[in-house]
Structures are given as C-alpha cells and as structure tokens.
N, C-alpha and C positions, 0 to 999 in steps of 0.2 A: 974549558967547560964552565967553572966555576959557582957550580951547582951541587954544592959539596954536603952530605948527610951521613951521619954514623950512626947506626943503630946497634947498639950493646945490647947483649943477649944478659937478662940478670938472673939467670936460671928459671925451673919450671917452661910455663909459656909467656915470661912477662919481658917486655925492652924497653932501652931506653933510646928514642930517638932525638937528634939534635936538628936544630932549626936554624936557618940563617938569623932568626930574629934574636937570637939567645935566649927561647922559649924551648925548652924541652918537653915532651909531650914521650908518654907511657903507651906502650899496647899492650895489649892483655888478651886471651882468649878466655869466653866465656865456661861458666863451671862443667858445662855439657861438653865440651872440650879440651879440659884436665887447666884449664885456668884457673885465676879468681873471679876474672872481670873487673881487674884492677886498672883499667885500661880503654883505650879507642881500640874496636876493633879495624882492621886496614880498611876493607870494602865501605863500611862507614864515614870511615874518615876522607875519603876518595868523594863521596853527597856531602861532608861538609866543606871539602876543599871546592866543590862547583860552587856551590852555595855562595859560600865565602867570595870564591873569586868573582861571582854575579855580582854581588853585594856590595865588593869595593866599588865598583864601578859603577853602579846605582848610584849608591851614596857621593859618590867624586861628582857625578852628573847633577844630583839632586840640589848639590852646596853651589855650582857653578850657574846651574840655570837658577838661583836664589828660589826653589820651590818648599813648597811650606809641608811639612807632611812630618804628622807627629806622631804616627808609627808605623814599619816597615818588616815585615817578616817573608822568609823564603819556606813553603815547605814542598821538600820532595819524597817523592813515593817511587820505590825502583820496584824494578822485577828481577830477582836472581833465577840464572837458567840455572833448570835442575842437573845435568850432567858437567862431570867435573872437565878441563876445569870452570868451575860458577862462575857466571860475570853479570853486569846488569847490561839486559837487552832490552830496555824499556826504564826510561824514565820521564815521571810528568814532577813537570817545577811549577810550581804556584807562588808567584810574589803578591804579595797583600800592603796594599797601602789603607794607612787608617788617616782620618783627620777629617776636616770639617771646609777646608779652604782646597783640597786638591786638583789640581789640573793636570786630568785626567790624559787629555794629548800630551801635553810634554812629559808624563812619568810614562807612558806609555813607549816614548821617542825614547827615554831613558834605556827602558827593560829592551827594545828592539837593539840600542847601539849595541849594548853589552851581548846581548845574544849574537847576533852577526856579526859584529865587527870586533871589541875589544877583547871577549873573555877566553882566553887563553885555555881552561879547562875544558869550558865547554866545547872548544873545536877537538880538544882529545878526546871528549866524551862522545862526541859525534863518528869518532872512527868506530863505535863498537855500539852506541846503543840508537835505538830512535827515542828522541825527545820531542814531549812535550810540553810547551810552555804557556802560561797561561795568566792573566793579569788579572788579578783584585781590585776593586776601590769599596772602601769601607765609610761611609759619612758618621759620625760620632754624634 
C-alpha cells in the first residue's frame, strides 16, 4: 500500500496525526463538542486537501506553461447533509486568479486539466458530492 498515517489520540478530543511529508498536523474538535479547537477539524481538512490537491496542479501547470499570474486563490463553499452520518453533497470551488498580464485560455486549460484529468481528490470527491467549479480572472 505504502500509504502509511498514524494518528495518536492525545487525550480529550485532540490527535496527532503524521504525514508522509514529516509535517504533523493536530485535529481538534471544536468547544461545542467538548474540544478546544486546537486543531483541523477532519471534514475541513478533506476542502483543504481538494483545494490543495487542485492547487498543485494549477501551479505545476501555471510554472510549465511560463504564465504570469501574481495571485491565485481557491475558495470553496460545501453543504453538510443534515442526517448523520454528515458528508458534503454539494460543493462549489472558485479559483481566482489575480494580475494584470493573465491569459485567460490557458489558466482556464490549467483549472479544466486539474479538474478532469490530474486531481486525484477531486475524482474521490466526485463519488459522493456534486461539484461545482468555477473560474475567476481579476485584472489589478
């Protein structure tokens, strides 16, 4: 498999989880659920892991096709169904590009390859939620 994660339970609601990258990262439940909030909550972390994994792929795209774009943001907005157990059945992703030089078709080709073809999360995300995606261009 080689897909290896250990998350230590550090009493309370709070863990320690371990990362291929040797970045460990904390979860936490919030105070409304006997946490501190010292922490990523999971569901959370699952919108920044899409994000993220879009992201690389953007950016890997954006450096390879030498495109100019001097700021870049992902934001998404889920729907949690209300009966347990909760998942998101609805997610809209908004990537925003800022800058003054962007080309508009190839950042566009960028955000499509990632969508359909490279991002790994997002075809997990597709088993369970509908997504929508949707491109930005911001001139400064």
């Amino acid at each position: 498999m080689g897909n290896q994660i250990t998350t230590k339970w550090l009493g309370n609601m709070r863990f320690e989880s371990t990362n291929p990258s040797g970045h460990n990262l904390f979860i936490d439940a919030g105070e409304e659920n006997g946490g501190k909030g010292e922490g990523y909550r999971p569901k959370a972390l699952m919108l920044s892991g899409l994000a993220g994994c879009s992201g690389l792929d953007v950016a890997a795209l954006i450096k390879k096709m030498k495109l100019d774009v001097e700021d870049f943001t992902i934001e998404i907005d889920a729907n949690l169904t209300e009966e347990h157990p909760k998942y998101y059945d609805k997610v809209a992703m908004h990537f925003h590009f800022y800058g003054n030089k962007l080309n508009e078709k190839k950042l566009q080709r960028a955000v499509d390859l990632s969508v359909e073809k490279y991002c790994g999360v997002m075809e997990m995300f597709r088993q369970f939620a509908e997504l929508d995606i949707q491109t930005h261009f911001h001139k400064n």
